[in-house]
N, C-alpha and C positions, 0 to 999 in steps of 0.2 A: 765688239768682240765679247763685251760680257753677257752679250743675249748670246751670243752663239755659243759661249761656254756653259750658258745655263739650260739652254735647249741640248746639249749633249752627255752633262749632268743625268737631266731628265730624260732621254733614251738610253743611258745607261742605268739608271735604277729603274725603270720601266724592263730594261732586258734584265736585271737581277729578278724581279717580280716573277716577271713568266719564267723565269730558268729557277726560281722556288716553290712554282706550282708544279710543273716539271716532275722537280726531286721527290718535292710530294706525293703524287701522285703515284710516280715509281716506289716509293718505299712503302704506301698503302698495298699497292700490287703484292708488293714482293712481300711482306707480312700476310696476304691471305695465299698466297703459294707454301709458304712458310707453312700456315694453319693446316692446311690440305694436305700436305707431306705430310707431316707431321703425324693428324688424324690417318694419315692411309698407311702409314711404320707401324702405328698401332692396333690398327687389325689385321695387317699382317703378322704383327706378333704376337695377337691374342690368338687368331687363327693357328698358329705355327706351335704356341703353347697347348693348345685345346686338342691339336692331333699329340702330339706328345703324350698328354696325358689319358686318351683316348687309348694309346698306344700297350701306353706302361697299366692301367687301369685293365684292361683285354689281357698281359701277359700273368700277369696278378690275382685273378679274379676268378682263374682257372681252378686255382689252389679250392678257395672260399667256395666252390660252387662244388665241387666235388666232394667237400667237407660236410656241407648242409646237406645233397640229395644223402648221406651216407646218415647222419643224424636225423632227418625225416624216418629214412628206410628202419630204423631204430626204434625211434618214436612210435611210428604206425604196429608194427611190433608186439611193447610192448602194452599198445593201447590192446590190438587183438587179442592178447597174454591173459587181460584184466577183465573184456569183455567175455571170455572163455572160462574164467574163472566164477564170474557172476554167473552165467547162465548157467552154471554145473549145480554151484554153492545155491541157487537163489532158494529154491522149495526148504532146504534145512533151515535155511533166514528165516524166509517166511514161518516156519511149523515152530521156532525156536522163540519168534518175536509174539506169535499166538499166544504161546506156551506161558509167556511171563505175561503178557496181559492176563490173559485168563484162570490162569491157577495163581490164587493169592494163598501164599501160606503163614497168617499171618503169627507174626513171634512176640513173647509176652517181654517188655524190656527187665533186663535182669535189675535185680535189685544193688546197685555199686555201692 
């Protein structure tokens, strides 16, 4: 009787072993299910953020864009303003910058 109690012993921790590989096995499973969900909430939610801000960025930027073409339009402008002014002024420049190279009139220092 104690062989046959020890022979059933031993198929019952024989069926714990395989029913712990088993469990194992399943809860390796179910941890990279786990991963994968996990990883795929997350680019759906980075996706779901990135149009959002795509969204709000485009409603936004309308302001900023019509701000800048209107300070370019200003800028170019005033650069024209300056270029116009150079090429009118430039010959008096030139005859004026001559004028002080070329005419020295030189002065005796006073006596202090």
């Amino acid at each position: 009787m104690s062989a046959q109690n020890s022979a059933g012993i031993q198929t019952l921790l024989d069926a714990e072993r395989e029913a712990s590989k088993i469990v194992q096995k399943f809860r390796t499973k179910r941890v990279k299910e786990a991963r994968d969900e996990a990883k795929q909430e997350i680019a759906d939610y980075k996706a779901k953020k990135e149009d959002e801000y795509k969204t709000f960025e485009a409603e936004h930027s309308k302001g900023n864009k019509q701000a800048e073409d209107e300070a370019n339009k200003d800028a170019e402008q005033q650069i024209k303003q300056i270029k116009d002014a150079g090429k009118t002024k430039q010959d008096a420049v030139v005859k004026k910058l001559l004028a002080a190279v070329f005419e020295v009139n030189p002065v005796a220092p006073s006596a202090a």
